[in-house]
C-alpha positions in Angstrom: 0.0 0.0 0.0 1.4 3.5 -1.2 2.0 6.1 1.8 -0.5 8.8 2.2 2.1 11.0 1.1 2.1 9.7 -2.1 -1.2 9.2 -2.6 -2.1 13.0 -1.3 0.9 13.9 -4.0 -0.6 12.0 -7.0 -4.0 13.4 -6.1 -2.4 17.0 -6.2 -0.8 16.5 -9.5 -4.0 15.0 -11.0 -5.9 17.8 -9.7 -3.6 20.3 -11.5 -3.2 18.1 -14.8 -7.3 18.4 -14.7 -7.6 21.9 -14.5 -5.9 22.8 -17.3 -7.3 20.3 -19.7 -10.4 21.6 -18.6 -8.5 25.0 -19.7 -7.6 23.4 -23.1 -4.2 22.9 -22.5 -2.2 19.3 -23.4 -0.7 17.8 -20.2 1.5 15.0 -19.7 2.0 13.6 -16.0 5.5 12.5 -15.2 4.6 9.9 -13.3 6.8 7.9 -10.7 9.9 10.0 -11.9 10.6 11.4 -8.7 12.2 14.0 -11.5 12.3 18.0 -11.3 9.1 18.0 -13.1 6.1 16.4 -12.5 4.0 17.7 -15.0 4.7 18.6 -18.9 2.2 21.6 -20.3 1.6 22.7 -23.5 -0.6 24.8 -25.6 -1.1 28.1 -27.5 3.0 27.7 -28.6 3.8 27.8 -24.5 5.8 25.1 -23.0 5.7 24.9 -19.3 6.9 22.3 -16.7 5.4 22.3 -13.4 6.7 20.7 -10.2 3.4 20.1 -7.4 4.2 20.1 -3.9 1.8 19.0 -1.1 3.8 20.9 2.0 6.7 23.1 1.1 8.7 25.4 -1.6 11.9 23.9 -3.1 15.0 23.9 -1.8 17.5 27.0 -3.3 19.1 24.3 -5.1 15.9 22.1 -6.5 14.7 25.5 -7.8 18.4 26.4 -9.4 17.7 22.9 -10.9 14.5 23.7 -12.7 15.1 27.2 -13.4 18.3 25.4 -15.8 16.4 22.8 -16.5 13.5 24.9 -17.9 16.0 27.1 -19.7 18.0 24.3 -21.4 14.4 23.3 -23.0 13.5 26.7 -23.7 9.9 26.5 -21.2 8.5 28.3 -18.0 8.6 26.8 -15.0 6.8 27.3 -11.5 5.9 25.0 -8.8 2.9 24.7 -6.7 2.6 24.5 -3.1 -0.8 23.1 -2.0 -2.5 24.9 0.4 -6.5 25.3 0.4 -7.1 28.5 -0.1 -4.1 28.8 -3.0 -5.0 25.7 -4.5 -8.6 27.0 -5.2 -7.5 30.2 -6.4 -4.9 28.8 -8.4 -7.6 25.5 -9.9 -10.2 28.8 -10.8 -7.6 31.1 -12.2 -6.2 28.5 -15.1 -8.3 29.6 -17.7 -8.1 33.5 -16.9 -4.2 33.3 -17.5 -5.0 30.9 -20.6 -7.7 33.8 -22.3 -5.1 36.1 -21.3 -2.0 34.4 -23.1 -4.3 33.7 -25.8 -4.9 37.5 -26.1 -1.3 38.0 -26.2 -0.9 35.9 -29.2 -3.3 37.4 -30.8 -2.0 40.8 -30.5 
């Protein structure tokens, strides 16, 4: 049986993966990695790799790693601490920031 950890981990990254589909973007969940990125997002020509965490920020040197790791494949990158009240605000503002870099595209 998987730790509750894990399991509350998996759940967050699904959670995130669902919310933006639901936004129109393509997802793919790096799952089981235990890599710098557990999710892979594309759409509207933006590449961005995501890294969920259930309980705290990234070390200085896990977030040096993404930050080169982003840059070496020319995406964004943030990571997401789960709390309630910024997981909700983060779960309803996905498709605000997609109309908005849609907008952008379009000029």
């Amino acid at each position: 049986m998987p730790n509750r950890n894990y399991v509350n981990g998996v759940r967050w990254e699904n959670e995130v993966k669902k919310a933006f589909e639901d936004a129109g973007w393509f997802v793919i969940r790096s799952a089981g990695s235990r890599g710098l990125f557990d999710l892979a997002v594309f759409g509207n020509g933006n590449f961005l790799l995501i890294q969920c965490k259930l309980k705290r920020k990234p070390t200085e040197g896990e977030e040096d790693a993404m930050r080169d790791m982003a840059r070496f494949c020319r995406a964004e990158y943030a990571y997401l601490v789960k709390s309630e009240e910024y997981a909700q605000q983060f779960i309803m503002n996905i498709k605000k920031c997609t109309e908005m870099i849609k907008e952008d595209l379009m000029g």
